[in-house]
ROSE-4610 file (N, C-alpha, C; in Angstrom, 1 decimal, always signed):
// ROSE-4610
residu = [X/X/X/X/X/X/X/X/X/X/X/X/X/X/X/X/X/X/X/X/X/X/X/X/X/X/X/X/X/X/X/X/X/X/X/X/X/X/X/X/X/X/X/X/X/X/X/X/X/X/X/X/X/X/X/X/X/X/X/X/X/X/X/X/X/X/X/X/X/X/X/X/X/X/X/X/X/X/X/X/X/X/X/X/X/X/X/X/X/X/X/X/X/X/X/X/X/X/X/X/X/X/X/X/X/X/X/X/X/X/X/X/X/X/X/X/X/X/X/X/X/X/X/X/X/X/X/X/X/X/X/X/X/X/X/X/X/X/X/X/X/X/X/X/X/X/X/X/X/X/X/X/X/X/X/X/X/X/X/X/X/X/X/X/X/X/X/X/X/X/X/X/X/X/X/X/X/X/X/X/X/X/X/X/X/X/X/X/X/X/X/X/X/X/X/X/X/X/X/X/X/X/X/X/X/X/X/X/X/X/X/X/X/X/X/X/X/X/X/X/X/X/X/X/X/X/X/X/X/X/X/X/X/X/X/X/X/X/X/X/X/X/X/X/X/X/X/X/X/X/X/X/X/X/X/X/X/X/X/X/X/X/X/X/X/X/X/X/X/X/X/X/X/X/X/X/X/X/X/X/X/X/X/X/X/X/X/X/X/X/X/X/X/X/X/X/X/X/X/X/X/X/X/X/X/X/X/X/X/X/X/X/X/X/X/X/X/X/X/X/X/X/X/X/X/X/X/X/X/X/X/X/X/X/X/X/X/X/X/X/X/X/X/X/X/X/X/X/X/X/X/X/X/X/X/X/X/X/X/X]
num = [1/1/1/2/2/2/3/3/3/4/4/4/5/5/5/6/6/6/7/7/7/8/8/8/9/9/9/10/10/10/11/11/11/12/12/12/13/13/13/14/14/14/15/15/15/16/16/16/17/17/17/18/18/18/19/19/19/20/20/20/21/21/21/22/22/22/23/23/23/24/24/24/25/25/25/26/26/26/27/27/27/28/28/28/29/29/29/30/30/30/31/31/31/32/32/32/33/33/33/34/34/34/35/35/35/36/36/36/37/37/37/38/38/38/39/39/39/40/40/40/41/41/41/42/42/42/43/43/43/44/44/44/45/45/45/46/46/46/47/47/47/48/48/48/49/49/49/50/50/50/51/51/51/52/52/52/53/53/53/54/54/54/55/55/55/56/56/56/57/57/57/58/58/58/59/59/59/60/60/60/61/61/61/62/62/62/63/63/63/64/64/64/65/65/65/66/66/66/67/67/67/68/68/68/69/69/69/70/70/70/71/71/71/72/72/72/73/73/73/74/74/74/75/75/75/76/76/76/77/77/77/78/78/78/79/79/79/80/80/80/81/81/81/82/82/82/83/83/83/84/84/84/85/85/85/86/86/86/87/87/87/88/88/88/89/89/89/90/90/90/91/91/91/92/92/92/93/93/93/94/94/94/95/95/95/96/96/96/97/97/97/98/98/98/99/99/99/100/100/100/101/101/101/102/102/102/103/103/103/104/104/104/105/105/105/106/106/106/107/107/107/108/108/108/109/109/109/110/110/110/111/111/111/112/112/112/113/113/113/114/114/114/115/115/115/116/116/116/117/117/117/118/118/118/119/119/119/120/120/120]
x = [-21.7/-22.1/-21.9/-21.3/-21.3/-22.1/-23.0/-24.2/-24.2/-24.4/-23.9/-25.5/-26.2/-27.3/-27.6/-28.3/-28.0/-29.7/-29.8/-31.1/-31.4/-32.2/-32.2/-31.6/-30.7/-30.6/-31.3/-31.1/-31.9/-32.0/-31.5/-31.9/-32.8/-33.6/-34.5/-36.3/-36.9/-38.4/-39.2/-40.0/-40.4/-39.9/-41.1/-41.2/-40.2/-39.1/-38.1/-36.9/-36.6/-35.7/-35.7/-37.2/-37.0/-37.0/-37.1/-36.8/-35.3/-34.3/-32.9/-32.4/-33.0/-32.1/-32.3/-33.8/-33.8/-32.9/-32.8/-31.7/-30.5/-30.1/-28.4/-28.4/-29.1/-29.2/-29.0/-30.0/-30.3/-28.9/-28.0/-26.8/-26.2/-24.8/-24.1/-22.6/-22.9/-22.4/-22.8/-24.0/-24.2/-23.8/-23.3/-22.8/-24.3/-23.5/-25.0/-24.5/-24.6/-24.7/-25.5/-25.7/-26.7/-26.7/-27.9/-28.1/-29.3/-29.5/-30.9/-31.4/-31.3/-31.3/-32.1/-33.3/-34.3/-32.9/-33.5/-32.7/-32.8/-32.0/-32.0/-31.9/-32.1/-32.2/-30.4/-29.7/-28.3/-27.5/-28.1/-27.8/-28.1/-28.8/-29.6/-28.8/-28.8/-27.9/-26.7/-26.0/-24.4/-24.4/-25.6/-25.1/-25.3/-26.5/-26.8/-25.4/-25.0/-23.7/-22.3/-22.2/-21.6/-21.7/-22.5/-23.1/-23.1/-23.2/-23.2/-21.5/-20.7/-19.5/-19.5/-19.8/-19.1/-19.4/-20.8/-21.2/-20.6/-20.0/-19.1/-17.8/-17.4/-16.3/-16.1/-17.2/-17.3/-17.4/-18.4/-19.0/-17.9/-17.0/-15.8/-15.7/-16.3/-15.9/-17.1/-18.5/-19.5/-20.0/-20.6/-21.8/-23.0/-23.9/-25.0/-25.6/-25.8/-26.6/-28.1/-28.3/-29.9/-30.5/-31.3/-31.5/-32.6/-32.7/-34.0/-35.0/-35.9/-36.3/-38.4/-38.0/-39.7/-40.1/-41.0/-41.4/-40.6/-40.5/-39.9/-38.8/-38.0/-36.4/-35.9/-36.4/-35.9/-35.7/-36.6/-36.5/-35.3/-34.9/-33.5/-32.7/-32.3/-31.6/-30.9/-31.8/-31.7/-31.6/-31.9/-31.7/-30.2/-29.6/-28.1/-27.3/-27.9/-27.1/-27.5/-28.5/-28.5/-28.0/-27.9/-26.9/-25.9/-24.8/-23.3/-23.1/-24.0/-24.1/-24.0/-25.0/-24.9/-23.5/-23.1/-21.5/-20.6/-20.7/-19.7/-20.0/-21.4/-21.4/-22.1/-22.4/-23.4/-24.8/-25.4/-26.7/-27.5/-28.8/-29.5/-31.0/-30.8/-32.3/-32.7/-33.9/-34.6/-36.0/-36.1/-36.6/-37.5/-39.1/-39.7/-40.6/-40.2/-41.3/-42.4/-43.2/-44.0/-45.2/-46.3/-47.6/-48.4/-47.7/-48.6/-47.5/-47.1/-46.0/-46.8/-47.5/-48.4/-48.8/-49.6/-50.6/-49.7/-48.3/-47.1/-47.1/-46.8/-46.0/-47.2/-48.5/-49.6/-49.9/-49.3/-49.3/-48.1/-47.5/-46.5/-46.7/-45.7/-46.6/-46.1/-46.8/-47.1/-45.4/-44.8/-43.5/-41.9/-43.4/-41.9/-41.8/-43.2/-44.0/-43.7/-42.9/-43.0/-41.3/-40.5/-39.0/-38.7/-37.1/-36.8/-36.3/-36.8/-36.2/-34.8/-34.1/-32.7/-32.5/-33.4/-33.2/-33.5/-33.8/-33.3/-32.0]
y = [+59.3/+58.1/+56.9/+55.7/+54.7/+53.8/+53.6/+52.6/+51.5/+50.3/+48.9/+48.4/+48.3/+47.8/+46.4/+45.7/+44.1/+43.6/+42.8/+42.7/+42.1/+41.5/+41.0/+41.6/+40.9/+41.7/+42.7/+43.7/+45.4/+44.9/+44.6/+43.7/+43.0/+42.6/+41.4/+41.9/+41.7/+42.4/+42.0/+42.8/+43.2/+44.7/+44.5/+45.8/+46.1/+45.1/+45.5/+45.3/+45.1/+45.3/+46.7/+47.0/+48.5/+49.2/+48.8/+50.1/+50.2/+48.8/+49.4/+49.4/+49.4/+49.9/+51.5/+51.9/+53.5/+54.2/+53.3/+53.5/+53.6/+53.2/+53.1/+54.0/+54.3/+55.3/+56.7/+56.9/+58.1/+58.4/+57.5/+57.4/+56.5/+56.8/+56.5/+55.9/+56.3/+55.9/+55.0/+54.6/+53.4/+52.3/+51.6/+49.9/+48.9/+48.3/+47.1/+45.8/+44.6/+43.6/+42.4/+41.8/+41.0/+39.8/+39.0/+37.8/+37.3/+37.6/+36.1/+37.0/+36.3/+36.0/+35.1/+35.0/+33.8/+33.0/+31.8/+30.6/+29.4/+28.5/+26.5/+27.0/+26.3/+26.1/+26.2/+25.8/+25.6/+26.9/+27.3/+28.8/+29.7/+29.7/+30.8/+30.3/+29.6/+29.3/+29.5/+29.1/+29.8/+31.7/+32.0/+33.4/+33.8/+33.3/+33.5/+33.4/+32.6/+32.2/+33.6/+33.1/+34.3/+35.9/+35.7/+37.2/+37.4/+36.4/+36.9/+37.4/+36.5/+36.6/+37.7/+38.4/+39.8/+40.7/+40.5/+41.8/+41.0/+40.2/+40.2/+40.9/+40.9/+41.0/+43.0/+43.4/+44.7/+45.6/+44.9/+45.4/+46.5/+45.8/+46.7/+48.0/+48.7/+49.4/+50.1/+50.3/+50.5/+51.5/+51.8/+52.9/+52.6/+52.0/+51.1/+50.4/+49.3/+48.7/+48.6/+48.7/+49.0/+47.3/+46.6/+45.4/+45.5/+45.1/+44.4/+43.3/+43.3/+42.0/+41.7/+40.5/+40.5/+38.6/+38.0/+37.3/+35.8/+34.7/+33.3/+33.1/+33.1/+32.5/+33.9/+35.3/+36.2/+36.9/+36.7/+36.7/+35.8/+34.4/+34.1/+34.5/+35.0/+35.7/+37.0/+37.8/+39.3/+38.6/+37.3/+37.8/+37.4/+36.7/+36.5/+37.6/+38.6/+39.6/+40.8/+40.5/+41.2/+41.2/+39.8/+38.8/+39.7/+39.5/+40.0/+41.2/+42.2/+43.4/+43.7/+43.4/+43.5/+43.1/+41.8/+41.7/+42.7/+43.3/+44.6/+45.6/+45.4/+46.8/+48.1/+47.4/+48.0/+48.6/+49.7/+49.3/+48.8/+48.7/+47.9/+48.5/+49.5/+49.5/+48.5/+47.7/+47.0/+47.4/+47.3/+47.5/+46.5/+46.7/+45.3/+45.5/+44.4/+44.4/+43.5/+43.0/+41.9/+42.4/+42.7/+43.0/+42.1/+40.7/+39.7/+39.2/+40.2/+39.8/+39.4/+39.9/+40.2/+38.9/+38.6/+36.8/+35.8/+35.9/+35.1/+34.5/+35.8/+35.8/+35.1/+35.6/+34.9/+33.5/+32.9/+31.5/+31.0/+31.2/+30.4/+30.2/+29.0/+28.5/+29.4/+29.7/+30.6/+30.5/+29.1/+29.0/+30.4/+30.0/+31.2/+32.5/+32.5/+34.3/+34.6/+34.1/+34.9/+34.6/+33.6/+33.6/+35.1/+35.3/+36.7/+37.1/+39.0/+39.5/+39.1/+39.3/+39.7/+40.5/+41.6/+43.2/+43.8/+43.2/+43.9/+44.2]
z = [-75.1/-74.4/-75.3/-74.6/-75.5/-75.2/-76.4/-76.4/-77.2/-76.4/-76.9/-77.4/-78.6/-78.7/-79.1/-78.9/-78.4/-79.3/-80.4/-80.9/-82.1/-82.7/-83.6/-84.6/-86.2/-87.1/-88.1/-87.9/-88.3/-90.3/-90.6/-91.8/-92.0/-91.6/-91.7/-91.8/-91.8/-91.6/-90.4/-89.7/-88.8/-88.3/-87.1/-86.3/-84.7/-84.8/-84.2/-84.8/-86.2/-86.8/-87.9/-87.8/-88.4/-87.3/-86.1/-84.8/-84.8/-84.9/-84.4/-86.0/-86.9/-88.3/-88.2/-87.8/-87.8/-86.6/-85.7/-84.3/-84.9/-85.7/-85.6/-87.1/-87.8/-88.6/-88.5/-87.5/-86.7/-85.6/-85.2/-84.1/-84.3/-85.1/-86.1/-85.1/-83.7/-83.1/-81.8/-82.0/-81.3/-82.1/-81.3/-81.9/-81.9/-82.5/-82.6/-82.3/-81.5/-81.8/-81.9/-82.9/-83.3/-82.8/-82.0/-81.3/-81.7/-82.9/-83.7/-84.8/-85.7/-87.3/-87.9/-88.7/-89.0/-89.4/-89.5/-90.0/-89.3/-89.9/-88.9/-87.4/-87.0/-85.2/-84.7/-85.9/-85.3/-85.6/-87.0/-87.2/-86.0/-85.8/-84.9/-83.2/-82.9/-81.4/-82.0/-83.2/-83.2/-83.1/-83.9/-84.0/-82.1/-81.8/-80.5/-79.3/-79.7/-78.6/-79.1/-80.7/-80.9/-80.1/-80.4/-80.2/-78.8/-78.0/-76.4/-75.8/-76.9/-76.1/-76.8/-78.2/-78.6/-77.3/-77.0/-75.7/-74.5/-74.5/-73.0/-73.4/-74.5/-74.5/-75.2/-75.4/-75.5/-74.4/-73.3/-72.1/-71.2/-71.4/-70.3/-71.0/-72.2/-73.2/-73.2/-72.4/-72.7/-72.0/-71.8/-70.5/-70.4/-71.6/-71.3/-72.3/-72.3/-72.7/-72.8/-74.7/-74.8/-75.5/-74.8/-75.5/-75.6/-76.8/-77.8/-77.3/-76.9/-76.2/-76.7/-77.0/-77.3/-76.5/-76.6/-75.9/-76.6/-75.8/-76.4/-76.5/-76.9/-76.8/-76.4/-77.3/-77.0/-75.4/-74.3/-72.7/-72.4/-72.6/-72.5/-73.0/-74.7/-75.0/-74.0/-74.3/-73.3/-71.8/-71.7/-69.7/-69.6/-70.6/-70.7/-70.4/-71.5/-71.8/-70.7/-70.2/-68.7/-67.7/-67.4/-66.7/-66.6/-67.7/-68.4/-67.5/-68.1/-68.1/-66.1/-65.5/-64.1/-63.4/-64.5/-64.0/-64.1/-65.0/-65.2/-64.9/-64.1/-63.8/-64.4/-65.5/-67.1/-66.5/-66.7/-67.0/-68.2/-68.2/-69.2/-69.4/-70.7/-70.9/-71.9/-71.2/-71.7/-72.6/-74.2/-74.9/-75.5/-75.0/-74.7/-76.1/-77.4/-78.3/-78.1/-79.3/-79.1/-78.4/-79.3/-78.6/-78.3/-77.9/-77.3/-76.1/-75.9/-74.5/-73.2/-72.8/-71.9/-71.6/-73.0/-73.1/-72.7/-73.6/-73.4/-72.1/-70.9/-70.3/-69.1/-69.2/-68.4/-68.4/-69.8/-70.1/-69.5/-68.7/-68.1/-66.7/-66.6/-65.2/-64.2/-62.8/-61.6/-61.4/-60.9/-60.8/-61.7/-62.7/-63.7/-63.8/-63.6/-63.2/-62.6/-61.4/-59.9/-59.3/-60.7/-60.7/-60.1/-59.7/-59.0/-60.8/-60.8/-61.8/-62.2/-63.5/-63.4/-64.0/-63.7/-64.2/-62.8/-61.5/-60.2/-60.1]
């Protein structure tokens, strides 16, 4: 199976970059592409933009997509690349970190909470 994994840089520290460093360790044939990296604001939207066209432009080549996803810029990131993915036809397991997702997601207004999925 070819698995396209979609997620912050596995380099960096925290508890979802030592999930997909032990992931692509452990399966040496999953791909990885990386869409956010600490750094300036301008850094971080170039890799971001980067990184969406690599998974468009991988997608036709794939069987599913596994994305990384935790609360705040990263829900836009991943709904991009969810987006993509439905276009071609992809599935998408969504890999939800951030143990204050929940809080996040309750602080947003009623309007945004009740937006339609785009993982229907």
């Amino acid at each position: 199976m070819r698995v396209l994994m979609v997620g912050s840089d596995p380099t960096e520290r925290g508890g979802m970059a030592t999930v997909t460093a032990l992931m692509l360790r452990h399966n040496p044939d999953v791909r990885m592409v990386v869409t956010h990296r600490e750094g300036t604001a301008f850094r971080r939207l170039r890799l971001w933009v980067t990184g969406t066209v690599r998974v468009a432009l991988a997608l036709p080549r794939v069987d599913v997509v596994h994305a990384h996803m935790s609360e705040r810029g990263s829900v836009i990131r991943k709904g991009v690349v969810v987006l993509l993915a439905r276009a071609f036809r992809v599935p998408v397991v969504v890999h939800c970190h951030g143990a204050e997702f929940v809080e996040w997601f309750q602080g947003l207004p009623t309007p945004v909470q009740r937006a339609p999925s785009v993982a229907r």
